[in-house]
Every structure is written in structure tokens, then in C-alpha cells.
C-alpha positions in Angstrom: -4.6 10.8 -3.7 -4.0 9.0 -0.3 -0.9 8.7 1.7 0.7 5.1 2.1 1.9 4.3 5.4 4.4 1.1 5.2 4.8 -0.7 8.7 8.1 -2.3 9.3 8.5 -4.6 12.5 8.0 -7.4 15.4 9.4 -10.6 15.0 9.2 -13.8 14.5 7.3 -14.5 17.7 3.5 -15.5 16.6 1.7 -12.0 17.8 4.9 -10.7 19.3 4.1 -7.4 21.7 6.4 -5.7 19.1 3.7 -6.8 16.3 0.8 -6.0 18.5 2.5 -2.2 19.0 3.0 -2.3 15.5 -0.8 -2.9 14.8 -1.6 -0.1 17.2 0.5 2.5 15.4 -0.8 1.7 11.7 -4.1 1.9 13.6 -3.7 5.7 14.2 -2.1 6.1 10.2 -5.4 4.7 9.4 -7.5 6.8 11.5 -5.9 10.0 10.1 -6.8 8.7 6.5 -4.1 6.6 5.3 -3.2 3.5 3.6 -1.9 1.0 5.3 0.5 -1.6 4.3 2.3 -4.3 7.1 5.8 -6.0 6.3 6.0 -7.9 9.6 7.1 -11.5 11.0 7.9 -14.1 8.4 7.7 -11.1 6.2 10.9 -10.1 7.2 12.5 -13.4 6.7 15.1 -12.7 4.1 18.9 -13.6 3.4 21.4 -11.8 4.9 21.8 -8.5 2.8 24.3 -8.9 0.1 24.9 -5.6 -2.3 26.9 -8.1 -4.9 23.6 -9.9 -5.1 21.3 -8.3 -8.2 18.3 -10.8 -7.7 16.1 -10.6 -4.9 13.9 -12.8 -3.8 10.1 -11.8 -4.1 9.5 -10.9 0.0 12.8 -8.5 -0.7 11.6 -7.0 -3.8 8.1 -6.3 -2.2 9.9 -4.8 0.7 11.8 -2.2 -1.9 8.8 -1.4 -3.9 6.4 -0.7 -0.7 8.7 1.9 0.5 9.7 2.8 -2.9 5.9 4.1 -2.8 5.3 5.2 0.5 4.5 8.9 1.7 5.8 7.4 5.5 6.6 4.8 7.6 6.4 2.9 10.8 9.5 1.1 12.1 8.5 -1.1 15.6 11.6 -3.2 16.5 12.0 -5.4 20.1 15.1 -4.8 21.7 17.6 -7.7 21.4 20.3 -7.0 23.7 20.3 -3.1 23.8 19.5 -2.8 20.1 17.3 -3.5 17.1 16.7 -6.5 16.1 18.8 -8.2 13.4 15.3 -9.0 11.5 14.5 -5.6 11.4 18.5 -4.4 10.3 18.5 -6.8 8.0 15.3 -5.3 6.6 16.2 -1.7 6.9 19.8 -2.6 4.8 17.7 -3.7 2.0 17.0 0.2 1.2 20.2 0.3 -0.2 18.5 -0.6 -2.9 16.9 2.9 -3.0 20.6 4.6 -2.7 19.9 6.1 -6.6 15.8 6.9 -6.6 14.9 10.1 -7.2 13.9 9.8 -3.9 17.1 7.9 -2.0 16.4 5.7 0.9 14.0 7.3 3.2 14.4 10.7 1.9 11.5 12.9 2.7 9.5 10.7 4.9 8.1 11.0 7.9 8.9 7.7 10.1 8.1 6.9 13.6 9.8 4.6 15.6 8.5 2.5 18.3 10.7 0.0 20.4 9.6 -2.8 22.4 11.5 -4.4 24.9 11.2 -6.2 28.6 12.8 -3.1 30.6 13.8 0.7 30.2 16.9 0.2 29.0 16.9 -1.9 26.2 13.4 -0.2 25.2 15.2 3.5 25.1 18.4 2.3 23.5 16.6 0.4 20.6 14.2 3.6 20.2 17.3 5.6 20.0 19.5 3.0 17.3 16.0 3.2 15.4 16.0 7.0 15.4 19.7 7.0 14.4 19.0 4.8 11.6 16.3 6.9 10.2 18.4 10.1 10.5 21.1 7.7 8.0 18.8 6.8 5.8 17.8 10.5 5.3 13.8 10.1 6.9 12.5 12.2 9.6 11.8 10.5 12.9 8.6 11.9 13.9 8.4 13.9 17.1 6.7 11.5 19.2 9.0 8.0 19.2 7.9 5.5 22.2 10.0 3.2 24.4 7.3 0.5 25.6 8.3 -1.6 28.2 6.8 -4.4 28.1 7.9 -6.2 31.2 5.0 -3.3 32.7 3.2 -3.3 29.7 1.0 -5.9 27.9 -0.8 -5.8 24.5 -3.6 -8.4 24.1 -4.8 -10.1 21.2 -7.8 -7.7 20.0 -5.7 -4.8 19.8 -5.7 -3.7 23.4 -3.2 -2.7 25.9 -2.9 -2.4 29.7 -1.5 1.3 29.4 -4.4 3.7 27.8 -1.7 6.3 27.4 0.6 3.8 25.3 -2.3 3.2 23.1 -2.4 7.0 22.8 1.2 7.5 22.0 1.5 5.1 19.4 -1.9 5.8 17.9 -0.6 9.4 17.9 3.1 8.4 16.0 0.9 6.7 13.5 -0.7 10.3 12.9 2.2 12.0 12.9 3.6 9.8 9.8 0.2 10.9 7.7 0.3 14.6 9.1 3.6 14.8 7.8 3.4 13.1 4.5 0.3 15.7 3.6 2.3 18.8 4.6 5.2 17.2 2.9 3.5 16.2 -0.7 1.4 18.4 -1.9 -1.6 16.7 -3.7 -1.8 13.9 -1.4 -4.0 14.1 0.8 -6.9 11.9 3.1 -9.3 10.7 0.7 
């Protein structure tokens, strides 16, 4: 069996940097052997979070059912103002849904968090709201979490960066994720 890796993030920016980090990250899940799925962008377009609400539209129910499923994820959010984005809260209060799974919320799953934002600041306090998050919703942060500054660093458009050692880091949070799941699950494994 092979581990699914779910990618949450960017925004709604066409090829945000957050997206671009994003894609970097689910690169390394993939190298370590996994199955990659991306929730990202327009993805993450979806009404406001409403617990009275039963119905959910088709992006929210895919949402669900992807980390339903998943061994581990990746959460990548740019930092609005100190902070995650709304997009990606509003995202992350969908797994409510999950609140009576065998398996609640983010229960025993590796997730690593990556935030992007245009100085140290906001990039470290959105790493540290995603990490806090995660620890609420019962996941495991991974070890390795990165704060990427992008008013020093740049991602281009093929999948490259202007800091090797960024590329490393979140190549290596993306391994993480799968390292854990296959410690964590036994049976699944890479392929």
C-alpha cells in the first residue's frame, strides 16, 4: 500500500510563492514514495464554515474525503497580517467534519507546515499559528517546519528557487510527512 500525502495551501494569487513552496514540499513526499494529492487556490474557495450546514458543496466534500484518506499532510499558508490565511482557516475548520472518525481530525498524522510571507515576522508567526493548529486538531507537526521569506526569497515558475537550502528544507518536510506515515501505519509502505 502507498502513503497519501494531501497538500493544503497558497492562495488565490495565479502561481502564488506560497503555491510554488507548496509544489516543492509534495515534491519531496513524492520522492520518498508517496502519493500525492494538491487542494490549492480556487480549490480552497468555499463558504464560510458553517457546522449547522449538513450539505457541502462538492470542493468541501472532496476536501473531507482527501484527508479522510490520507497517511499525512502538507499545510503551506502566506502570512496575512501575522497569521494564516483566512483561505487556508477556513479550509482547516472544515475538519470538523472529521470530529467523530475513527480517526478524528488530524489524529495520527504527520503534517508539516510551511509559511510564506514577505518578511521574518509574519513568515515565523504564521509557521507558528500553523503548528498550533495542527497540535488542535491532534496531527503531529513534523520536525522540520520552514518560515520562507519571500521578500529574500523567490520561487520561479519551473519549480526552482533562489535559496538551494529552502529547496532542501521543504523537499525534506515533504519526507518527513511519508517517513512518518510508514513508521506510523504499519502495512503502508513506498510501493
Amino acid at each position: 500500500m502507498t502513503v497519501s500525502v494531501v497538500g493544503i495551501g497558497g492562495s488565490l494569487r495565479e502561481d502564488s510563492q506560497s503555491g510554488r513552496a507548496l509544489r516543492i514540499a509534495l515534491a519531496g513526499a513524492e520522492e520518498a514514495g508517496a502519493k500525492v494529492t494538491t487542494i490549492s487556490g480556487s480549490d480552497l474557495v468555499l463558504p464560510f464554515y458553517d457546522p449547522a450546514v449538513a450539505d457541502r458543496p462538492a470542493a468541501a466534500a472532496r476536501l473531507i474525503e482527501e484527508i479522510r484518506h490520507a497517511d499525512g499532510v502538507v499545510l503551506v499558508s502566506p502570512g496575512y497580517h501575522g497569521t494564516i490565511s483566512g483561505l487556508v482557516k477556513n479550509a482547516l475548520d472544515y475538519l470538523e467534519d472529521l470530529r467523530a472518525d475513527s480517526r478524528p481530525y488530524l489524529d495520527g498524522r504527520a503534517v508539516g507546515c510551511v509559511a510564506a510571507a514577505a518578511g521574518w515576522q509574519a513568515s515565523v508567526t504564521t509557521l507558528t499559528a500553523l503548528r498550533s493548529i495542527v497540535h488542535a486538531l491532534r496531527g503531529w507537526p513534523t520536525p522540520l517546519g520552514a518560515a520562507v521569506n519571500s521578500a529574500e526569497v523567490t520561487f520561479d515558475a519551473a519549480g526552482g528557487c533562489s535559496n538551494e537550502q529552502v529547496v532542501t528544507t521543504l523537499r525534506t518536510i515533504g519526507q518527513q510527512v511519508v517517513e512518518f506515515a510508514v513508521t506510523r501505519a504499519p502495512g503502508v509502505g513506498p510501493d
